[in-house]
Every structure is written in C-alpha cells, then in structure tokens.
C-alpha positions in Angstrom: 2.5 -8.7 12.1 2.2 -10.7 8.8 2.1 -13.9 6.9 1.9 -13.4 3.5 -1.7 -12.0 4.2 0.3 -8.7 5.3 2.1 -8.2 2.0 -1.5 -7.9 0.4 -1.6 -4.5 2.1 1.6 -3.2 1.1 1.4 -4.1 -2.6 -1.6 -1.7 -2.8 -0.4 1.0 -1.0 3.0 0.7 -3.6 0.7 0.8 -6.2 -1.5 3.6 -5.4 1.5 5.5 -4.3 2.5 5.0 -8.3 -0.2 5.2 -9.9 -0.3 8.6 -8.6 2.7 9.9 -10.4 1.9 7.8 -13.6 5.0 5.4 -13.0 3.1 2.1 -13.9 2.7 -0.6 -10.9 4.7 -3.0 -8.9 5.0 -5.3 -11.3 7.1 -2.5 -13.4 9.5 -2.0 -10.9 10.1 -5.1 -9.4 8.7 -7.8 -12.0 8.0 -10.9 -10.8 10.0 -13.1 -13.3 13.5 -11.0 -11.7 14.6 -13.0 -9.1 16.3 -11.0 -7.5 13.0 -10.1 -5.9 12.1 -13.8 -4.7 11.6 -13.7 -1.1 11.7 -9.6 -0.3 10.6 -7.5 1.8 7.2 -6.2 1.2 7.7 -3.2 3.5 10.7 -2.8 1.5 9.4 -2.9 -1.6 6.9 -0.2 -0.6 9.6 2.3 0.5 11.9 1.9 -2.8 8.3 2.4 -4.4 7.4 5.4 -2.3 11.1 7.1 -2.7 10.5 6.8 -6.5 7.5 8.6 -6.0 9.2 10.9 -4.0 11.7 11.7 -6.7 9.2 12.6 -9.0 7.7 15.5 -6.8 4.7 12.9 -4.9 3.9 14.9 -1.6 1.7 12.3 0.0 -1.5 14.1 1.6 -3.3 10.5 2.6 -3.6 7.3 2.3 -6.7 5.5 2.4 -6.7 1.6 2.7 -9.2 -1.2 2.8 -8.5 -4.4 3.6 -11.2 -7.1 2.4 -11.4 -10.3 4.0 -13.9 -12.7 5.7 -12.3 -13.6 9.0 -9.2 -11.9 9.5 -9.6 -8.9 11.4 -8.1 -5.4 11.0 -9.0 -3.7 14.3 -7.0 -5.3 17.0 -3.7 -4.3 14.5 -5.0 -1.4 12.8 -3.0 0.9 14.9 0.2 -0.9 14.4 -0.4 -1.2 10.8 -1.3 2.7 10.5 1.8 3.6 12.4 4.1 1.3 10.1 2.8 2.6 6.8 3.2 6.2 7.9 6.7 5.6 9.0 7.5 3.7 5.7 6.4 6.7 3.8 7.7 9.3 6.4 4.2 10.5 7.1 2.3 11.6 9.9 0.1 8.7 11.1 -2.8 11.0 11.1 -2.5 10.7 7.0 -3.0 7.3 7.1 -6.4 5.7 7.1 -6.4 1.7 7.7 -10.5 0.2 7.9 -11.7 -3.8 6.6 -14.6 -4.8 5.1 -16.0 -8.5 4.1 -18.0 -9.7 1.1 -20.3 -11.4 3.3 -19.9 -14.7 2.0 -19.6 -13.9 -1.7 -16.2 -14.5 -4.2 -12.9 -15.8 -2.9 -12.3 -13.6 0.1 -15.6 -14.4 1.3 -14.8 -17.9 1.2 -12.0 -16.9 3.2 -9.6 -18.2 0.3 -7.6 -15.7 0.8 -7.4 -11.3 1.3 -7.5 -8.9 -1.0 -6.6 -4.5 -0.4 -7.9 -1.2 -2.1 -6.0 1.5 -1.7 -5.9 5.3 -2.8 -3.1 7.7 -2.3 -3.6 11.1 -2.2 -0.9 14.1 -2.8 0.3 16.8 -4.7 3.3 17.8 -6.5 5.0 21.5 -6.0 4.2 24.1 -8.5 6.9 24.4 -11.1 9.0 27.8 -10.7 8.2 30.5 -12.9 10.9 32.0 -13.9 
C-alpha cells in the first residue's frame, strides 16, 4: 500500500543498497531533472537499483529500515512491506528488518508534515579468485 508516503521507503533502501558498493545515490541513476523518470515506479526504481548492485558483486546479508513518522503507522503493514522488499531484492524475508519510530512532536515529521526513512544495507562481495 502507498501514497507517495510509500516511495519514502523505497528511495532509502535504493540508496543504502548503493551506497554499499560505492555507486553514488538515486539521484545518480535516475536524476530528477530526466524525465523520463516523472511518474515511476518506486519499487521499480529500487530493483534496477538493486540489479546494479548486484552486478557489482553486492550479496545482500540484511536490510535494516526505519520509518519516521508521527501518525502513520508501520505495524499493521509491516509484514507486507517486509515481504515486498525482500522479493524486490530476491531475499529471504527473514533479511529484512521493517520498525517506525516518531520524533515525538519535534521537526517536520513530528508535525506530521510529512515521513522520512533510514535505512542500512548490509552484504558482502565474493572473494576475488586467486589465480
């Protein structure tokens, strides 16, 4: 389920999922002034990003995300959300982690103008051959 609340989550995860191999952010590979991009997919989006990282030898051991709002709330989707992401990036849902948090009142989430996402990828990349 999302509004454009839901893309939040998915531009973090694409991010951390690069920022892992060094390959810049979402910005690089979709840049916001392209539009070609107007209007996609953020799921999308998250899977080309993920492939990329895939290409460069990103073996995805977890994900970690946390959503920070005021008054939306994570736990009646979190499942739904978990199983998404871990299909998206071809993962066991067991890898991915999906928790909230609110500022209590404090900054623009708190004032419930709008929803912001942390997220941190973990992985490794196969050991180059010796030989």
């Amino acid at each position: 389920m999302g509004t454009s609340d839901a893309d939040v989550v998915a531009h973090a995860v694409a991010d951390a999922l690069l920022g892992a191999v060094a390959l810049g952010d979402l910005g690089s590979l979709f840049p916001s002034d392209d539009p070609s991009w107007a209007g996609a997919d953020s799921m999308e989006l998250l899977a080309i990003a993920a492939q990329r990282c895939a290409s460069q030898g990103l073996m995805l051991s977890h994900l970690d995300v946390t959503v920070i709002a005021q008054t939306v709330r994570v736990a009646p989707l979190r499942e739904e959300m978990r199983r998404r992401l871990a299909s998206v990036l071809e993962v066991d849902v067991g890898a991915v982690s999906v928790k909230a948090t609110s500022t209590d009142g404090m900054g623009f989430t708190g004032r419930d103008e709008g929803v912001a996402a942390v997220a941190v990828a973990t992985g490794r990349r196969p050991l180059p051959s010796s030989g």
